[in-house]
C-alpha positions as CSV (number, residue, x, y, z in Angstrom):
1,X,54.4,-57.2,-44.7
2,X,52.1,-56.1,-47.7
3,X,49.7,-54.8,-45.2
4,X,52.3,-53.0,-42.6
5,X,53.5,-50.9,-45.8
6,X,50.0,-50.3,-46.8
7,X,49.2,-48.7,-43.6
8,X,52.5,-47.2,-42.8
9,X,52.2,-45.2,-46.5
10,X,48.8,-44.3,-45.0
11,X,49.6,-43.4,-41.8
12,X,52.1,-40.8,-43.5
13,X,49.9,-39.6,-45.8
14,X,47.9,-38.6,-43.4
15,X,50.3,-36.6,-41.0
16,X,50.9,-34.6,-44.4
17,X,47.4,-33.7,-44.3
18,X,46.7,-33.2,-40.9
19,X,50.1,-30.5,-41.3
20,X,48.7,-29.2,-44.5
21,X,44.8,-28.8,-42.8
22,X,46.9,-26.8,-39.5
23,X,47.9,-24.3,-42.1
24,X,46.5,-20.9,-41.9
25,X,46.9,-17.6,-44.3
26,X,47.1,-14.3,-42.9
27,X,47.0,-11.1,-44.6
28,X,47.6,-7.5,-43.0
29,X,49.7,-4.9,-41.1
30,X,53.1,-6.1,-40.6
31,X,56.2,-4.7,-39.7
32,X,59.7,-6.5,-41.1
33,X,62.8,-5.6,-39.7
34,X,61.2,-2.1,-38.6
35,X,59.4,-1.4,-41.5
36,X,55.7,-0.8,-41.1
37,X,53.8,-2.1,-44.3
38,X,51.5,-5.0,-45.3
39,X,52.0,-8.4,-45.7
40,X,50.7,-12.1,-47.0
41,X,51.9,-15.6,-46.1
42,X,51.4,-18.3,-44.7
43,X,51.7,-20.1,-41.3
44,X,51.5,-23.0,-38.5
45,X,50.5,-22.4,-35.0
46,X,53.1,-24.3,-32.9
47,X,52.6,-25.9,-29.8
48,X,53.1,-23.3,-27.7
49,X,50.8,-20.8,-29.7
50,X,53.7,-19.6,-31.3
51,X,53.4,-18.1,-35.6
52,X,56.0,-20.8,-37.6
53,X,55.6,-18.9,-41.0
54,X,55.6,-21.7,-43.8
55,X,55.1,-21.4,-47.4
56,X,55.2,-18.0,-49.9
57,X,55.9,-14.7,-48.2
58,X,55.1,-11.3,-49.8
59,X,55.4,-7.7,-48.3
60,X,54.3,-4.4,-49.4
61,X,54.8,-0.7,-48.1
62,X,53.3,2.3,-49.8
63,X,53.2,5.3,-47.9
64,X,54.0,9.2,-47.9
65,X,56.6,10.7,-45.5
66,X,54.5,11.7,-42.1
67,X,56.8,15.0,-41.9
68,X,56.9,15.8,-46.0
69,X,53.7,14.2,-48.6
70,X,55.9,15.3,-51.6
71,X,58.1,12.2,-50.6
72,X,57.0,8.4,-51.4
73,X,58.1,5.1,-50.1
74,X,57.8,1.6,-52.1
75,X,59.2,-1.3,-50.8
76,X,58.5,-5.2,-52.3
77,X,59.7,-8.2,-51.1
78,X,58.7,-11.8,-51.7
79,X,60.5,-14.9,-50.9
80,X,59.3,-18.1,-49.0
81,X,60.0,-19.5,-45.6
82,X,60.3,-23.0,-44.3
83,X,59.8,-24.0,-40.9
84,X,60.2,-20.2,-40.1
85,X,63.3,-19.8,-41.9
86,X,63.8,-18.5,-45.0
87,X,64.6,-20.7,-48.2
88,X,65.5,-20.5,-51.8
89,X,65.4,-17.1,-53.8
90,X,64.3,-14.1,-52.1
91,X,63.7,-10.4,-54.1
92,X,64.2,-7.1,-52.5
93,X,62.9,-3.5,-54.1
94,X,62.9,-0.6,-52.0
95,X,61.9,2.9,-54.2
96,X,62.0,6.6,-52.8
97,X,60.3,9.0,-54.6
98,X,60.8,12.8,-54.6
99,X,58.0,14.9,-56.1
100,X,59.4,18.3,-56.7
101,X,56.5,21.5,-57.7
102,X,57.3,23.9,-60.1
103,X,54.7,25.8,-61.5
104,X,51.1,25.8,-61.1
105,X,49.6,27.1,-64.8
106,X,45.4,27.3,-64.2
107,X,44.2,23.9,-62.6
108,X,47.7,22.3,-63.9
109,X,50.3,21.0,-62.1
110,X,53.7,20.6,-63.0
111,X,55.6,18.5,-60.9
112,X,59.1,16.8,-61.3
113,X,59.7,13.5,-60.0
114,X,63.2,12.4,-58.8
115,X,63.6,8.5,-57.2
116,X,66.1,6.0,-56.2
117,X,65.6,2.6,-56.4
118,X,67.5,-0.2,-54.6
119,X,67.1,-4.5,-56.0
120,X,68.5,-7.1,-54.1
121,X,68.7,-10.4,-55.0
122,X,69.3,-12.7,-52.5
123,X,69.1,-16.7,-51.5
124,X,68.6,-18.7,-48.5
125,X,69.2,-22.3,-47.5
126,X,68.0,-23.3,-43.9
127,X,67.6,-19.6,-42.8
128,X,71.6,-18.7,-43.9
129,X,72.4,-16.7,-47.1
130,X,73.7,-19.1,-49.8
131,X,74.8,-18.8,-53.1
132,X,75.3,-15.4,-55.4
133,X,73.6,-12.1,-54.4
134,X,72.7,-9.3,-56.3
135,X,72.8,-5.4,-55.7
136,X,71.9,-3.0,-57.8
137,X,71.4,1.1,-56.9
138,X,69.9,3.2,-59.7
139,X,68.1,7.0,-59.7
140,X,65.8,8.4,-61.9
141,X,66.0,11.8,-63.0
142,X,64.8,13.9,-65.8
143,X,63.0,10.9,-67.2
144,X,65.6,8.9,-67.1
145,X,66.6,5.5,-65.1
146,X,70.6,5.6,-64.8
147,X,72.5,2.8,-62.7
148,X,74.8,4.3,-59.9
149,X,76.1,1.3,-58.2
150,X,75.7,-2.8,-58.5
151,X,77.4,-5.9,-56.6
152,X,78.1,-8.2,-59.2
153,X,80.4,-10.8,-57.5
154,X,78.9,-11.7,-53.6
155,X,78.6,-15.5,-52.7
156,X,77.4,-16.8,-49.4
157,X,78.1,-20.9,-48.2
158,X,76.3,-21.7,-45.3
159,X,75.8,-17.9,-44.0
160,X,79.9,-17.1,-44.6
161,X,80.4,-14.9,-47.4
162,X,83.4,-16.0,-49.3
163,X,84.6,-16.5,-52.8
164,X,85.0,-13.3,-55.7
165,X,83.8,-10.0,-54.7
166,X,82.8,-7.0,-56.9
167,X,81.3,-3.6,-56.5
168,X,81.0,-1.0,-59.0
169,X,79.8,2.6,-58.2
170,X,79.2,5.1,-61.5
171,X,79.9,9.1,-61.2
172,X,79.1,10.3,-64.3
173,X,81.5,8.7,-67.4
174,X,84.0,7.2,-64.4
175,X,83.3,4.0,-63.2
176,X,84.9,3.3,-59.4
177,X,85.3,-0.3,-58.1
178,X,86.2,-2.3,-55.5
179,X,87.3,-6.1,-56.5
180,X,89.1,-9.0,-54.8
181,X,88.6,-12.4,-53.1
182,X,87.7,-13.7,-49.9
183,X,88.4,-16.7,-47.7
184,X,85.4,-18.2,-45.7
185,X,84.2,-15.5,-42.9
186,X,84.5,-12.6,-45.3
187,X,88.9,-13.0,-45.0
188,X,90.8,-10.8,-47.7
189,X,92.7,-12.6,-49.5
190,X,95.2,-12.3,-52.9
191,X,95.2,-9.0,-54.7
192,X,92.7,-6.4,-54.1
193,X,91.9,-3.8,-56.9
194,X,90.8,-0.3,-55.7
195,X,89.6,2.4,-57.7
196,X,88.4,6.3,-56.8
197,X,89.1,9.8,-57.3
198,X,91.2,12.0,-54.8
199,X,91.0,15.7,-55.4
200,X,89.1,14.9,-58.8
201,X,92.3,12.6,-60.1
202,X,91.7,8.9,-60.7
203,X,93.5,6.3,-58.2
204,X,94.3,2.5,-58.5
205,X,95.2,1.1,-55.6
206,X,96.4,-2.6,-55.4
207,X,96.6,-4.0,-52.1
208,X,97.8,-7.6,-51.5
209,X,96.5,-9.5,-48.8
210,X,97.6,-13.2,-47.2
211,X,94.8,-14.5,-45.0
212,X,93.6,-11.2,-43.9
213,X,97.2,-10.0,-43.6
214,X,98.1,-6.6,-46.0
215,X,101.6,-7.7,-47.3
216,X,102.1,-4.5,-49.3
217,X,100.2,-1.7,-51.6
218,X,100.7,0.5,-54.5
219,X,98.8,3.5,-55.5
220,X,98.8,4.8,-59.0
221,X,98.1,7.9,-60.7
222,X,95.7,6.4,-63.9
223,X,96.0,9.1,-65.8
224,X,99.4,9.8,-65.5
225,X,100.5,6.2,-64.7
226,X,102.7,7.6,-62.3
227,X,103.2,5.7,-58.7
228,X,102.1,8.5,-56.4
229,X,102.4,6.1,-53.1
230,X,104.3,2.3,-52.7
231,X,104.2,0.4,-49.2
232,X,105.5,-3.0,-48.3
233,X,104.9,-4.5,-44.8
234,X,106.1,-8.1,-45.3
């Protein structure tokens, strides 16, 4: 028996490394998900021939507009794959750059720079999204970063988004939103809180929802307080 577990622990140990020796590295052009850039990872060759990417996964684009060299594109993203799909935490950055002349003084250039920048955070079990997910827009401008919309509430179980949900959008000293909750399979559900400006006037609209169903909505004048709109279905 002693010996049967002896070579049974070998016998495994050494699948492990016959897998690990199979495992190449590749680094170059790549395009993901349309996006022509560079990338590093690594990967199996399956039986067929076939690229099973396995292990750390990192992407890079950094290039100027074909049709316009004053714009820039950066994009980022790392994550990991397992057996080809992709697991655990992945990070997105995506920046667009917009370089702007405005006077040439001698051999000095002054330029202004204007950019938007997009992170995502986002996580993966078995190849599905899982867990909470981050979004966050911001713009520079003027030497300044400001934030002009974030998703602070997303969760994902087993590829179905479900759960809280939150998105904010700044304009200026307003804040607009979006917040409510969601059954399995992205189902409204329970009150929904709406925020936005019509003709420059701040709205709140609260809708509520059974199972997907809208069961009624009022819209209200914040400023005022007054109920400009008031709908029941149900």
């Amino acid at each position: 028996m002693k010996f049967k577990s002896i070579a049974a622990l070998l016998f495994g140990c050494l699948i492990s490394w016959s897998s690990w020796a199979q495992q190449q590295e590749f680094e170059g052009d790549y395009v993901f998900n349309g996006v022509k850039g560079t990338a590093k990872f690594n990967f199996l060759e399956g039986k067929e021939g076939e690229i099973i990417k396995d292990g750390p996964f990192r992407f890079r684009r950094n290039v100027a507009d074909s049709l316009d060299k004053t714009r820039f594109y950066k994009t980022t993203i790392t994550g990991a794959y397992r057996e080809n799909l992709k697991a655990g935490d992945w990070f997105y950055r995506d920046l667009r750059h917009q370089v702007t002349i405005k006077d040439i003084e001698e051999f000095t250039v002054d330029t202004e720079l204007s950019s938007e920048e997009i992170r995502l955070r986002a996580a993966y079990e078995k190849g599905l999204p899982s867990g909470k997910w981050n979004f966050v827009r911001n713009t520079y401008k003027d030497g300044k970063l400001s934030p002009k919309a974030s998703v602070e509430e997303l969760n994902f179980t087993k590829g179905m988004i479900e759960g809280s949900f939150q998105y904010k959008e700044f304009a200026g000293r307003r804040t607009y939103f979006v917040r409510g909750g969601l059954l399995p399979g992205g189902i409204m559900n329970g009150e929904w809180t709406f925020v936005y400006a019509v003709d420059d006037v701040l709205i709140s609209e609260v809708r509520n929802y059974d199972k997907g169903f809208l069961l009624g909505l009022v819209k209200r004048n914040l400023e005022t307080d007054e109920v400009v709109y008031e709908q029941v279905f149900f």
